[in-house]
N, C-alpha and C positions, 0 to 999 in steps of 0.2 A: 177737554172734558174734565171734569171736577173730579180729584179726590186719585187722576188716573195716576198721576204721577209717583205716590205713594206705595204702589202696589208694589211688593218684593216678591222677589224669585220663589220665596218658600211657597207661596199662596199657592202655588200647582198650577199655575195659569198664565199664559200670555199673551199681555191685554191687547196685544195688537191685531185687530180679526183678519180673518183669511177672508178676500174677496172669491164669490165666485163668478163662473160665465154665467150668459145668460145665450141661446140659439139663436142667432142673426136676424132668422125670420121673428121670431116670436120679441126679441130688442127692439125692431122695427115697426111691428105691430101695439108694443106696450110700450111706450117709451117710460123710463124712470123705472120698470121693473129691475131686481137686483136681489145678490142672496150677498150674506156675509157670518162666519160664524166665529167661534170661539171653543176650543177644544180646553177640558177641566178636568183638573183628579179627582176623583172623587165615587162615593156608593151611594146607592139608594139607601135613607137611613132617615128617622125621625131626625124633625126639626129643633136646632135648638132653642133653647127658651129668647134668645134674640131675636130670631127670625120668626117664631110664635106672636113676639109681641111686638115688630113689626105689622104683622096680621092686620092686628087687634088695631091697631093703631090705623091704616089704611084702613079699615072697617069702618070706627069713627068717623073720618073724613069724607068717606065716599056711600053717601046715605040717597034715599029715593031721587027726590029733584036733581040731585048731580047725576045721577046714571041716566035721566030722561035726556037731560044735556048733552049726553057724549058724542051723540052725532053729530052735533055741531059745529064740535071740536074738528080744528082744521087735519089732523092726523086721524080721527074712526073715519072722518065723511071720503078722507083718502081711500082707505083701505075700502068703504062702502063701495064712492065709486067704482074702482077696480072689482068687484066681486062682480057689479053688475054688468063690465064689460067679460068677464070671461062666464057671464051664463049663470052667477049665482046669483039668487034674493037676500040681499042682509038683511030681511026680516024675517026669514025662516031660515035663514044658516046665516046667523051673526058674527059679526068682524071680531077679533080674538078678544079684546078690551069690552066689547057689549057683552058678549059670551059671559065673563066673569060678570060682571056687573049684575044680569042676570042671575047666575048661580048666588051671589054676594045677596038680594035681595029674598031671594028664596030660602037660604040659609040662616038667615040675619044677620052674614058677615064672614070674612071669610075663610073656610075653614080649613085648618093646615092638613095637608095632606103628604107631608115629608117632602126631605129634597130629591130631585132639584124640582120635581114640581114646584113647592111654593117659592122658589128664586123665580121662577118664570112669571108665577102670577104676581109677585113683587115688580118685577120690570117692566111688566104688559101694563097694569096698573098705573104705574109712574108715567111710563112715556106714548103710552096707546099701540107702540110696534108690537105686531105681530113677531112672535117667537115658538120653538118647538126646540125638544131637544132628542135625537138617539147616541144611541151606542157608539160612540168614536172609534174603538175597535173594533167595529164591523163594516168604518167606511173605506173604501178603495179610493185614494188618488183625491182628485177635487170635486169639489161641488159643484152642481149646475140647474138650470131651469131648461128643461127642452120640452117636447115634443114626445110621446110615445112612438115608434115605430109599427109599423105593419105587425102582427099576430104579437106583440109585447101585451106582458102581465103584471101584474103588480105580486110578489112572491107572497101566498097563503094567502089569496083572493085568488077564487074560481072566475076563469071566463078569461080573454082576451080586453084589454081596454078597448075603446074607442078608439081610431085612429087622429092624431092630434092632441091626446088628452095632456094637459099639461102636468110635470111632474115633477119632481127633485131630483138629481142622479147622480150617481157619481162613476167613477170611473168602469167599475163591474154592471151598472143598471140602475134601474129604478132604486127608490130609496122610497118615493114616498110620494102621493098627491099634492100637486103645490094646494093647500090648504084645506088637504081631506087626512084618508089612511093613511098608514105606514106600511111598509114594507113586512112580511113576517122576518124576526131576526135583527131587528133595525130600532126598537122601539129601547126604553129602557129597563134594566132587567135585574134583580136582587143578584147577578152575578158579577154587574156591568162596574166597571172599576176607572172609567172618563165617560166624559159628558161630553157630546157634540152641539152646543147650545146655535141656534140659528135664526137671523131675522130675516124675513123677508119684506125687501122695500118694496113702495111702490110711487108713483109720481104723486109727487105732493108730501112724501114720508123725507123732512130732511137728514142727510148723512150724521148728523151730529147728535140727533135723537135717536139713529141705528147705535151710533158708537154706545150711547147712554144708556141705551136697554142692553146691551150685551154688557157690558161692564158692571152694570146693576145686575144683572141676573150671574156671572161669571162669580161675582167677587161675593155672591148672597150663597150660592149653590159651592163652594170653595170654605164658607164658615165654619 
């Protein structure tokens, strides 16, 4: 990976990602699904004028006809198909890279909204991976992709899931919908002081554009 080898200790970050599991059944059922993340120092805090004009820069680049493109592209039609096999439309809940592209065209470009949000929208942008970030002091133990259990919730969402509903967890419970809500307590927060930045793959997403967008969003959200 480009540029990984430079990285020093002070940066607050270590660029090697933590793999997580994924549930035997549900590995079986998806194949190529996978989480992998990257833990960061750092606050919620305006962008700096680098990463502003970064922005600005992606803006330029990424104009109407390229966003009609994106599906295309061998990495959204990835992520498309997989929505369509766990039950979502990515034309009315789009893949994380349409998502902005959307927003980018409605805005007229795209607009910084502090970090680590705009490190995320940097590296979705660049590499098409899907990424999210919470609160790293509020995870337990490792991450995973399972299944929701019999009468499980998602914490500050009323109701019980769905039995099967797929989700993010970690060692204490849910964490988060794999490509929905978060968890209440989990999301990022004006107190939160590391970043738990996260890709999730899916077959056809190669490992080397996971490593690229965590390293691109780690080392933007770390500035």
């Amino acid at each position: 990976m480009a540029g990984s080898e430079a990285v020093e200790p002070h940066f607050g970050w270590d660029p090697s990602p933590r793999q997580g599991w994924v549930a035997p059944r549900i590995a079986a059922e998806l194949p190529g699904l996978g989480l992998a993340w990257v833990e960061v120092d750092g606050r919620p805090a305006k962008s700096p004028e680098p990463v502003r004009r970064r922005l600005r820069q992606l803006s330029d680049r990424f104009y109407g006809a390229q966003a009609i493109r994106l599906r295309e592209l061998p990495i959204p039609w990835a992520y498309r198909v997989f929505f369509r096999q766990i039950g979502l439309d990515p034309d009315r809940s789009p893949v994380p890279v349409e998502r902005l592209a959307v927003e980018r065209l409605h805005d007229g470009g795209f607009r910084s909204r502090g970090l680590p949000r705009d490190a995320l929208t940097i590296a979705i942008v660049e590499t098409g991976v899907a990424l999210r970030a919470f609160d790293a002091d509020r995870l337990e133990g490792d991450l995973c992709i399972r299944e929701s259990a019999p009468g499980e919730s998602l914490p500050g969402r009323p109701g019980e899931l769905a039995h099967g509903t797929l989700m993010i967890a970690d060692d204490a419970g849910p964490v988060a919908l794999l490509f929905g809500a978060a968890a209440e307590g989990y999301a990022i927060e004006p107190a939160s002081r590391r970043f738990a930045i996260v890709a999730t793959q899916v077959n056809g997403v190669p490992q080397i554009a996971v490593e690229e967008a965590l390293w691109i969003a780690a080392a933007t959200a770390a500035s």
